[in-house]
C-alpha positions as CSV (number, residue, x, y, z in Angstrom):
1,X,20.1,-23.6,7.5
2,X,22.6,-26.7,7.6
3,X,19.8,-29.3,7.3
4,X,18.5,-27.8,3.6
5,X,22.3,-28.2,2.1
6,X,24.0,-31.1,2.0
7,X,27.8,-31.7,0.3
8,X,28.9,-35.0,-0.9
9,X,30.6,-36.6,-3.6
10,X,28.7,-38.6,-6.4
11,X,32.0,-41.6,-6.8
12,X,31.2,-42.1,-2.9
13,X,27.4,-40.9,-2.2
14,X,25.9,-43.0,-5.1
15,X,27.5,-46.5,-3.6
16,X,24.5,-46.1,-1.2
17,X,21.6,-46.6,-3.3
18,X,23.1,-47.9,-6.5
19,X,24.0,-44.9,-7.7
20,X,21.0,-42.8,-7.3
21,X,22.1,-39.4,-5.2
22,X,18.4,-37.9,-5.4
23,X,14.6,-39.0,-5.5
24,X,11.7,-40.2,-3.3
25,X,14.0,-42.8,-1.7
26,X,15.7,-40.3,0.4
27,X,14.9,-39.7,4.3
28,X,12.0,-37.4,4.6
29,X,14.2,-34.2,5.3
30,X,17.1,-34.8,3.9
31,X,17.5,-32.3,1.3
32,X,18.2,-35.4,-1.3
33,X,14.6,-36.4,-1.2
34,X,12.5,-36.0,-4.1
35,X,9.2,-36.5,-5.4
36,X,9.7,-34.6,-8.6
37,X,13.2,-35.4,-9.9
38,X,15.7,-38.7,-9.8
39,X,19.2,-38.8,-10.5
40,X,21.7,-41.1,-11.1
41,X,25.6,-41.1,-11.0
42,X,26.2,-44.1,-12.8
43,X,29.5,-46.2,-12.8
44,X,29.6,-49.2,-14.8
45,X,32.6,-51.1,-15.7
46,X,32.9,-52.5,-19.8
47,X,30.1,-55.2,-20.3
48,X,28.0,-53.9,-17.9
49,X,24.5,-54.2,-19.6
50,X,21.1,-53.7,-17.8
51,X,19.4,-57.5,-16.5
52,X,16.2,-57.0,-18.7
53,X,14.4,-53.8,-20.5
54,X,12.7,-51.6,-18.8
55,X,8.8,-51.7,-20.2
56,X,6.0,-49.6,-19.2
57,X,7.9,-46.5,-18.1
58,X,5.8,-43.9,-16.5
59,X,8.7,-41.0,-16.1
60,X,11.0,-38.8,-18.6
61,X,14.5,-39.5,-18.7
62,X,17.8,-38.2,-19.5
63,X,21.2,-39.9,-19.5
64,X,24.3,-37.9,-20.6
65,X,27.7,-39.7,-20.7
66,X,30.5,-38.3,-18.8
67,X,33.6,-41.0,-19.9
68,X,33.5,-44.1,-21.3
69,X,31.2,-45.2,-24.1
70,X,27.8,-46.0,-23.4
71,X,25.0,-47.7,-25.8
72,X,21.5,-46.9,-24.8
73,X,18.7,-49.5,-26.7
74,X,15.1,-48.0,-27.9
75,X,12.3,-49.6,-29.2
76,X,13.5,-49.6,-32.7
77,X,17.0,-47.8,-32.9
78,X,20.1,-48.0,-30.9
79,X,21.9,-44.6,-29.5
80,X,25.8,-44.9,-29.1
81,X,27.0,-42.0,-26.9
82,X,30.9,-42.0,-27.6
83,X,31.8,-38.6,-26.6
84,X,31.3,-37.0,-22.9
85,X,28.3,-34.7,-23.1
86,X,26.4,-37.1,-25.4
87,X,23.1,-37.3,-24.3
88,X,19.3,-38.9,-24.9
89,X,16.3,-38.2,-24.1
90,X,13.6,-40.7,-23.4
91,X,9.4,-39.8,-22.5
92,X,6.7,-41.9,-20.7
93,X,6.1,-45.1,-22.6
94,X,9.5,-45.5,-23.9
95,X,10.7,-49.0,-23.4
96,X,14.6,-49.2,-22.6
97,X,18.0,-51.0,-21.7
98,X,21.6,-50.0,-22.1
99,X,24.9,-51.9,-22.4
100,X,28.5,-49.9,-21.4
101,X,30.9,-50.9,-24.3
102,X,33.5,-49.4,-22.5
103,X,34.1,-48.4,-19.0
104,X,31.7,-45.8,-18.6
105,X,30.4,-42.9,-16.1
106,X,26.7,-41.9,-17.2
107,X,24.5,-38.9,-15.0
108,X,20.8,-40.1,-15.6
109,X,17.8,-37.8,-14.5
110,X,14.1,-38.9,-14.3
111,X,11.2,-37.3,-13.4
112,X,9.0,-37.9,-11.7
113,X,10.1,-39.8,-8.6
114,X,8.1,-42.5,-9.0
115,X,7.2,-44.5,-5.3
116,X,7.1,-48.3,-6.1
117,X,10.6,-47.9,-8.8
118,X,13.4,-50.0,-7.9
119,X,16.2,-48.3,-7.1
120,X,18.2,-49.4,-9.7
């Protein structure tokens, strides 16, 4: 039964993989691997802004903001999440990038685990 629980910590487990504690990336077996879901625990410090948008995305997403303040860009509209528990929801198709305006701590789930992503 030991090898379908694991217990970690998200501040410490997520430094492996850039922050993702879940998804297809995981060791076969390891109750962390995924092919249906990703997530994230996210930890960026003020400035932090992703290298280039995301285009073509094949998966849903959801990013909720635990601290900080966290802008998330859209094709065509902007979404500030100020307060902890704000969150967005993005579908297939939907181009993206973010930017952290403050120190910020964001939990992002995708689905599906997409072989061939980036961790990142």
């Amino acid at each position: 039964m030991s090898d379908v629980v694991y217990v970690g910590n998200a501040g410490v487990d997520a430094a492996a993989d850039r922050g993702w504690l879940l998804g297809h990336f995981k060791p076969l077996g390891d109750p962390r691997h995924s092919d249906d879901v990703e997530i994230k625990w996210g930890v960026h410090p003020p400035g932090d802004e992703r290298g280039e948008w995301v285009r073509g995305e094949e998966r849903t997403a959801l990013l909720v903001l635990i601290s900080g303040r966290f802008r998330v860009e859209l094709p065509g509209r902007s979404v500030l999440l100020s307060e902890p528990g704000d969150y967005v929801v993005w579908g297939k198709g939907v181009d993206h990038s973010w930017y952290a305006e403050e120190a910020s701590t964001v939990l992002t789930v995708r689905w599906p685990s997409v072989p061939g992503y980036r961790i990142g």
